[in-house]
C-alpha positions as CSV (number, residue, x, y, z in Angstrom):
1,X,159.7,57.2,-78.2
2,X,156.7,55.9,-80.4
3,X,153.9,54.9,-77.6
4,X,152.5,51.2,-77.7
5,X,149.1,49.8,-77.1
6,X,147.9,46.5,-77.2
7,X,144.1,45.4,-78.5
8,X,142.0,43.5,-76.1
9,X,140.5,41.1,-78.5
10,X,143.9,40.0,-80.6
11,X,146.7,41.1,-78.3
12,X,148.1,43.0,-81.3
13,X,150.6,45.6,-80.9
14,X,149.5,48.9,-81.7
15,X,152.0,51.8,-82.0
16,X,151.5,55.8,-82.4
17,X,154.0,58.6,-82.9
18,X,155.2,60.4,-80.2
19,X,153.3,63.1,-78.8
20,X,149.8,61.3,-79.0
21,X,147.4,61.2,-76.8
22,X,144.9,58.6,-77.6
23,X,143.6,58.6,-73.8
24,X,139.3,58.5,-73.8
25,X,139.4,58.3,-77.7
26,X,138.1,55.2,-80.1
27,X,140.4,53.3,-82.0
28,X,140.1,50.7,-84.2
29,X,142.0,47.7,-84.9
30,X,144.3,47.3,-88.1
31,X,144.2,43.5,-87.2
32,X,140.7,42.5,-85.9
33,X,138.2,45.7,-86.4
34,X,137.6,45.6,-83.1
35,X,137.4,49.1,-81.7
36,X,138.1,50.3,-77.9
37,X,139.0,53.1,-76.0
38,X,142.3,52.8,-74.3
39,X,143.5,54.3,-70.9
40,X,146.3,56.2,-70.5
41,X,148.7,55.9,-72.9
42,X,151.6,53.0,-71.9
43,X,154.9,53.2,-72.1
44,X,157.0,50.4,-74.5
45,X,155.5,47.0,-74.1
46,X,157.2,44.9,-71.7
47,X,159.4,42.0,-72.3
48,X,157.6,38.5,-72.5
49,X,158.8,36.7,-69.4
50,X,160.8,33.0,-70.6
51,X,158.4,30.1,-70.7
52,X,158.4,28.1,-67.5
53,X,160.2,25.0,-67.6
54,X,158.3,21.7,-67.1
55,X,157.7,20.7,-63.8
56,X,159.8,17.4,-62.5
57,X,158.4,14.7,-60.0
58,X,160.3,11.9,-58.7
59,X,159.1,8.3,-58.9
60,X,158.2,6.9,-55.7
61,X,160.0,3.5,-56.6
62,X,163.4,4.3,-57.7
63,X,163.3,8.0,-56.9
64,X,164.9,8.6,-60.9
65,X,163.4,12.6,-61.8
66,X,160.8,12.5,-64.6
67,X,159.7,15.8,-66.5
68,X,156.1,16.2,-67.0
69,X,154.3,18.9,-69.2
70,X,152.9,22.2,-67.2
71,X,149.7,21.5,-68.6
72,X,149.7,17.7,-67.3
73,X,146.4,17.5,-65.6
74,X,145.6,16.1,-62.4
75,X,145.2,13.2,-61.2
76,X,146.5,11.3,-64.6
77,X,148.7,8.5,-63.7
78,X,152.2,8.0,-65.5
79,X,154.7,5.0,-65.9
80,X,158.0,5.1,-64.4
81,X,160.6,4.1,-67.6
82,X,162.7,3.2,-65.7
83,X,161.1,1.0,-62.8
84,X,157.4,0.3,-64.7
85,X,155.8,1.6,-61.7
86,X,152.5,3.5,-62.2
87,X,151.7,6.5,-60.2
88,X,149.9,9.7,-59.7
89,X,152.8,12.7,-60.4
90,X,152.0,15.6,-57.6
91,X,154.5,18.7,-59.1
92,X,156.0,20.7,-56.7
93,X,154.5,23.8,-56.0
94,X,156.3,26.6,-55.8
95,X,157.6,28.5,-52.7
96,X,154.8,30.8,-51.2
97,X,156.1,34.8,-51.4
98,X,156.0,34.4,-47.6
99,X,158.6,36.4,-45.4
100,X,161.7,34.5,-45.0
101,X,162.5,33.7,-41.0
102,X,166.3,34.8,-42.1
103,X,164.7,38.9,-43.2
104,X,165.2,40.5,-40.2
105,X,162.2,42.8,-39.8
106,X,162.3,46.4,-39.2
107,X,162.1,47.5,-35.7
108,X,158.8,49.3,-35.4
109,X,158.9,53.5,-34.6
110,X,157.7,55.0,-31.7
111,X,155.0,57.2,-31.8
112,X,156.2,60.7,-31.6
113,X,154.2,64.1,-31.3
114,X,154.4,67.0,-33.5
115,X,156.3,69.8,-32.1
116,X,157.6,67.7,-29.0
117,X,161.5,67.1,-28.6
118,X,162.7,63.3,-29.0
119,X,163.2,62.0,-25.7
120,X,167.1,61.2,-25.0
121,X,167.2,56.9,-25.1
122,X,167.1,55.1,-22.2
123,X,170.6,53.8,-20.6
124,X,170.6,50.1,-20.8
125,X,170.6,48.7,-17.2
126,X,173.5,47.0,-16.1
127,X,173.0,42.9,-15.1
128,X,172.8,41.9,-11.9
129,X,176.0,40.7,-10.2
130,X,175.6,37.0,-9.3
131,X,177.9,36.5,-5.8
132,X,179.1,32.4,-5.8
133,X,178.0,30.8,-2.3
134,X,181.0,28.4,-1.1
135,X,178.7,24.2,-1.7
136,X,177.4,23.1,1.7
137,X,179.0,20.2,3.4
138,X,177.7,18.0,5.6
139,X,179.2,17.0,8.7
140,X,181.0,13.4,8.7
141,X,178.9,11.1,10.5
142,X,179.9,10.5,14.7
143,X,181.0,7.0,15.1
144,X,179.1,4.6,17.4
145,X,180.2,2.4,19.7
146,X,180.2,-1.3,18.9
147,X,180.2,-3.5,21.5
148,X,182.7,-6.4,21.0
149,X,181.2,-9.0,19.7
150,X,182.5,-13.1,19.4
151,X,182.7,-14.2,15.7
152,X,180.0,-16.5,15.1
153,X,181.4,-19.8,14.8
154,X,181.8,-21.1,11.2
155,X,179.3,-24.3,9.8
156,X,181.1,-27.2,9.9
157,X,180.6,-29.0,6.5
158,X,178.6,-31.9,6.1
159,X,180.0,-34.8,5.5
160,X,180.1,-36.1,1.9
161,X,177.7,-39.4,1.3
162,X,179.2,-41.9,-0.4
163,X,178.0,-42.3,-4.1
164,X,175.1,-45.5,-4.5
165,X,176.6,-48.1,-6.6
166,X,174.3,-48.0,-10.2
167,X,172.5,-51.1,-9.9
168,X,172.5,-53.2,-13.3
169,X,169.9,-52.3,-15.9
170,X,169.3,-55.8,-15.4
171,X,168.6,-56.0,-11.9
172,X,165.9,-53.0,-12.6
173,X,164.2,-54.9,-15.0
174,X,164.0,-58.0,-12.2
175,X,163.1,-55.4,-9.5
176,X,160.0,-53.9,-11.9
177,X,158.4,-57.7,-12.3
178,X,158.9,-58.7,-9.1
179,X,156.7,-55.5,-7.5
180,X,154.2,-56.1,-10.3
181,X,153.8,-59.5,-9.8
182,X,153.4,-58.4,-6.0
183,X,151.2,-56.1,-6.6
184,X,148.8,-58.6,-8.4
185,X,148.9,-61.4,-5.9
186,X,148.3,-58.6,-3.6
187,X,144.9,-57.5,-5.6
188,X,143.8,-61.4,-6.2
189,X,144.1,-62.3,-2.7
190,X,141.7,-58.8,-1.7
191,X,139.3,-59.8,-4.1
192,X,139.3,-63.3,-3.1
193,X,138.6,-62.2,0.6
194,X,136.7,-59.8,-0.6
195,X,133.9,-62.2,-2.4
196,X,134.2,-64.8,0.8
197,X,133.6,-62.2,3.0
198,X,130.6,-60.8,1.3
199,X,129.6,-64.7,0.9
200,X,129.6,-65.4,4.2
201,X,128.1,-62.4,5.2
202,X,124.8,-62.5,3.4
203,X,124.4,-66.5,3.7
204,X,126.2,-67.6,6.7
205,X,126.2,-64.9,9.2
206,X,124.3,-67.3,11.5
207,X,125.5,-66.8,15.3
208,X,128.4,-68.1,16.7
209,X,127.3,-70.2,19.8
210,X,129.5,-72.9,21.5
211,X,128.7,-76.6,20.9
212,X,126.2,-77.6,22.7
213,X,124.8,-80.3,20.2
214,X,125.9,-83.6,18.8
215,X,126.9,-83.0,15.3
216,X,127.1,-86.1,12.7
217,X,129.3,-86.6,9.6
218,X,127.0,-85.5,6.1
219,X,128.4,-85.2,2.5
220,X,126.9,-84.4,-0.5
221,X,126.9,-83.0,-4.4
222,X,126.4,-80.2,-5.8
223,X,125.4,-80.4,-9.8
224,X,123.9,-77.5,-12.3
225,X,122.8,-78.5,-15.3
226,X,124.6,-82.0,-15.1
227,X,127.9,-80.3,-14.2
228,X,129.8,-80.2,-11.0
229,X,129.6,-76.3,-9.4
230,X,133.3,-76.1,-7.9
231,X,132.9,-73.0,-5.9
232,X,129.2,-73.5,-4.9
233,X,128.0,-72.7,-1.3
234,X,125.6,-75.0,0.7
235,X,123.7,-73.5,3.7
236,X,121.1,-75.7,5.9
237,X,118.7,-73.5,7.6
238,X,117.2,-75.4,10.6
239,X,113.7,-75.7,10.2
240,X,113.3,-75.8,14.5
241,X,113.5,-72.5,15.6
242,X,115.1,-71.9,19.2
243,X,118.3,-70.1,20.9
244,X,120.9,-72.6,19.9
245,X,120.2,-73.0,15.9
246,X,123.2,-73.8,14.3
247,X,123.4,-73.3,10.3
248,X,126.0,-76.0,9.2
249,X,128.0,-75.1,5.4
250,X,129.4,-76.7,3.0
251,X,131.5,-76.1,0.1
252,X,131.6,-77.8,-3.0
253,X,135.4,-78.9,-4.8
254,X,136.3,-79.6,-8.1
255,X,133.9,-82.5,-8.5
256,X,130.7,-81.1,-6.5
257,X,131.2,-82.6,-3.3
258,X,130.8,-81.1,-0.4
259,X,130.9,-81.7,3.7
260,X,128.9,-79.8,6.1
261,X,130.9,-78.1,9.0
262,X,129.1,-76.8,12.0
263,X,131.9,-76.4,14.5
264,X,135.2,-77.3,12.9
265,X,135.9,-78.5,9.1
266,X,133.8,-81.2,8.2
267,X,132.5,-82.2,11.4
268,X,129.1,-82.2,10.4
269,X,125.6,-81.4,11.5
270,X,123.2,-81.9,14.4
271,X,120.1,-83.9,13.9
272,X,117.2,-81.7,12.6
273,X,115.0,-80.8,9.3
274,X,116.7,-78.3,7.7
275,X,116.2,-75.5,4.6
276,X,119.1,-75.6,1.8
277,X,120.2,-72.2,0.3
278,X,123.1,-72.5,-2.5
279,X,124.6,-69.8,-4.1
280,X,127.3,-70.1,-6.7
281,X,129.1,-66.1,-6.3
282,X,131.4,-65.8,-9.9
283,X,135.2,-66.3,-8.7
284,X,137.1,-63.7,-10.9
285,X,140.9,-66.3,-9.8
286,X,139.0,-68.6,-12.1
287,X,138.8,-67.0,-15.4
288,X,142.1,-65.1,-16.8
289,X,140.0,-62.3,-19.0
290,X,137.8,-61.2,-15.9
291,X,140.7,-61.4,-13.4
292,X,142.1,-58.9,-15.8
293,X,139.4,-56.5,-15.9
294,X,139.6,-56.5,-12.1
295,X,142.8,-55.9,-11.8
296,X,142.1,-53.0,-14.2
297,X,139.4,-51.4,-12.1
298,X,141.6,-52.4,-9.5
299,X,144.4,-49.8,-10.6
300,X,142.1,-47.0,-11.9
301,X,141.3,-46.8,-8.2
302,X,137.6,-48.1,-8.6
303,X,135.6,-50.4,-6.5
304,X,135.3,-53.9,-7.3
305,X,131.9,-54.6,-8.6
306,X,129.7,-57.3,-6.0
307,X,130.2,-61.0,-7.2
308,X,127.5,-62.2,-9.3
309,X,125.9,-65.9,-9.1
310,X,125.7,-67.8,-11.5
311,X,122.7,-69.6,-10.1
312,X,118.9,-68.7,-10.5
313,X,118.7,-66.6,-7.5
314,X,115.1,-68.6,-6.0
315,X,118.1,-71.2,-4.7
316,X,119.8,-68.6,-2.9
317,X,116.3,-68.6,-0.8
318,X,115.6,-71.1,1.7
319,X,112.4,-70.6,1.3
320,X,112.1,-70.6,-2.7
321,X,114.7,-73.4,-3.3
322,X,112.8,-76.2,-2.7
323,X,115.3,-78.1,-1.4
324,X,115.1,-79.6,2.3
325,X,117.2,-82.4,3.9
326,X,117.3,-84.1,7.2
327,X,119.9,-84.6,9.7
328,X,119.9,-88.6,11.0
329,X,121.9,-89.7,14.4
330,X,124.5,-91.5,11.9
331,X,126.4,-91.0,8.9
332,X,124.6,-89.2,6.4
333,X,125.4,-89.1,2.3
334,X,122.9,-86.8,1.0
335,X,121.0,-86.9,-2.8
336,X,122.7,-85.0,-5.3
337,X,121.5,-81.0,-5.6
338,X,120.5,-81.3,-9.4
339,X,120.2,-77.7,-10.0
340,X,118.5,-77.0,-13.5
C-alpha cells in the first residue's frame, strides 16, 4: 500500500511507492516548492470528518428554532422571522467529555505483593437481627370521686320590653325646635344676668344697710347726643361720708327716664349732695347680629366677652363726670343728663 504524506504549507497529498522510507530525508513539494523533512512515514490519510451542522438557538419570544452559521460571531444580535424580536443567539455548547454518573466505575485493586499468596475474601457479615418490643401502654386513668353536686339553677329569662312606638317624623322635627329655641332663651337670659350682674357689681356694690333715712321721690333723664340712652345706669355717690351712705340707682327706659331707688323700686333718695356715675354696658338682647355672635361663642364653649359701654368712660367716674345733684326734703325732677 503506497504511503501518504501531507505538506505543511499546502496540505497537499503526497504519495510514495511502497517500501520507502522517506523518514529524516528532504522533500520537496510538487505543489508549493516548499521543502521539509517528514517523520515517520504515515499510514493512508484519514477520512475528512462530515462538516458540522449549524448550530440552532431558540428565540426567547416564541421559542420557534433558528439555524445560525458556525462562524456567527458573538455577541451579533439577530431578528426573530417569525416574532420580530431582536436578540443576542448564545449556541449551545456541546456536552463536556465528562464521565457519565450512569458508567459505573471500576472497582479499584488491592495492592498485592510479589510472591505473596492472595488472601482468601472476607465472609460478608450477616445483619443484625432486629427483636420487635410489644408498644407500651399506659395505664387507664383511676376515677375520682365526685361529690354530688345540685344543678345550678337555670337563668330565668328576662322579660321582653315592649317595642317604643316610632314617634312621627313630624313630631321630631317639633321636638328639635322646641330644645333649640330653649336652649337660646336659656343663653339670652345667662347673658342678660350675666351683664346686670357685672353692672351692679362694679357700680352699685354699695352696702346693704337697713333704712335708717328719709328717702324722697327723684326722677330724671338720661340723653347722649340728643338721644334717649334706654339701658343707661345712674348711680349717686353721696358726697357726705359716714357709716350709713346709701347710693340710690336708677335706670333709664325707652325714653331716658329714670327714678332713683334706695330701698325698694322707685322710692327715692335721702337728702344729701351727691356724685353721678352713668354707664351705658352694650345689651347684646338688643341687637339681632350681636345676640348671634354670642350665642355662637356661646356654643363653641367660650366665655362671653365683658359688656362694653357705649359711653366715654370719664362718666362712668364720679369723680371725672362732672355731674353732681342734690337731694331736697320734697319731690325732686332732676335736669336732663345731656351726655355729649
Amino acid at each position: 500500500m503506497p504511503t501518504t504524506l501531507a505538506c505543511p504549507s499546502c496540505r497537499a497529498a503526497l504519495k510514495f511507492a511502497d517500501g520507502v522510507d522517506v523518514t529524516g530525508k528532504k522533500i520537496r513539494c510538487a505543489k508549493c516548492r516548499g521543502v521539509f523533512t517528514p517523520g515517520a512515514a504515515k499510514g493512508p490519510a484519514p477520512a475528512k470528518a462530515p462538516a458540522a451542522a449549524p448550530p440552532k438557538v431558540s428565540c426567547p419570544g416564541c421559542k420557534v428554532v433558528l439555524k445560525v452559521p458556525a462562524n456567527f460571531p458573538a455577541g451579533k444580535k439577530i431578528k426573530c422571522p417569525k416574532c420580530s424580536r431582536t436578540f443576542a443567539p448564545t449556541p449551545a455548547r456541546p456536552p463536556s467529555p465528562s464521565v457519565s454518573s450512569k458508567t459505573p466505575l471500576p472497582a479499584p485493586r488491592a495492592a498485592t505483593k510479589v510472591g505473596a499468596a492472595p488472601k482468601p475474601a472476607a465472609a460478608p457479615r450477616p445483619a443484625p437481627k432486629t427483636v420487635a418490643r410489644p408498644p407500651v401502654v399506659a395505664p387507664p386513668p383511676r376515677p375520682e370521686p365526685v361529690e354530688d353536686e345540685a344543678p345550678a339553677p337555670a337563668p330565668k329569662p328576662a322579660p321582653p320590653r315592649p317595642a317604643a312606638a316610632p314617634k312621627p317624623a313630624a313630631d321630631d322635627e317639633m321636638d328639635e325646635a322646641e330644645k333649640g329655641r330653649q336652649k337660646r332663651l336659656l343663653i339670652i337670659a345667662g347673658a342678660l344676668f350675666l351683664t346686670t350682674a357685672v353692672g351692679y357689681y362694679l357700680f352699685f356694690s354699695g352696702p346693704s344697710r337697713p333704712p335708717t333715712r328719709t328717702v324722697y321721690a327723684a326722677a330724671g333723664t338720661v340723653l347722649y347726643k340728643g338721644k334717649p340712652a334706654e339701658g343707661a345706669q345712674v348711680s349717686l355717690i353721696p358726697e357726705e361720708k359716714g357709716k350709713d351712705v346709701y347710693s340710690p340707682q336708677g335706670t333709664a327706659g325707652p325714653d331716658g327716664t329714670f327714678k332713683l331707688s334706695t330701698y325698694g323700686n322707685g322710692d327715692g333718695a335721702p337728702v344729701g349732695r351727691y356724685k353721678v356715675a352713668i354707664t351705658w354696658l352694650d345689651d347684646p338682647a338688643s341687637d339681632p347680629a350681636k345676640q348671634e355672635a354670642l350665642l355662637k361663642k356661646l356654643a363653641a364653649g367660650e366665655a362671653p366677652p365683658p359688656p362694653k359701654n357705649r359711653l366715654p368712660e370719664k362718666y362712668s367716674d364720679p369723680n371725672a363726670s362732672g355731674i353732681s345733684v342734690e337731694i331736697k326734703a320734697e319731690s325732686n325732677q332732676l335736669e336732663p343728663f345731656d351726655l355729649k
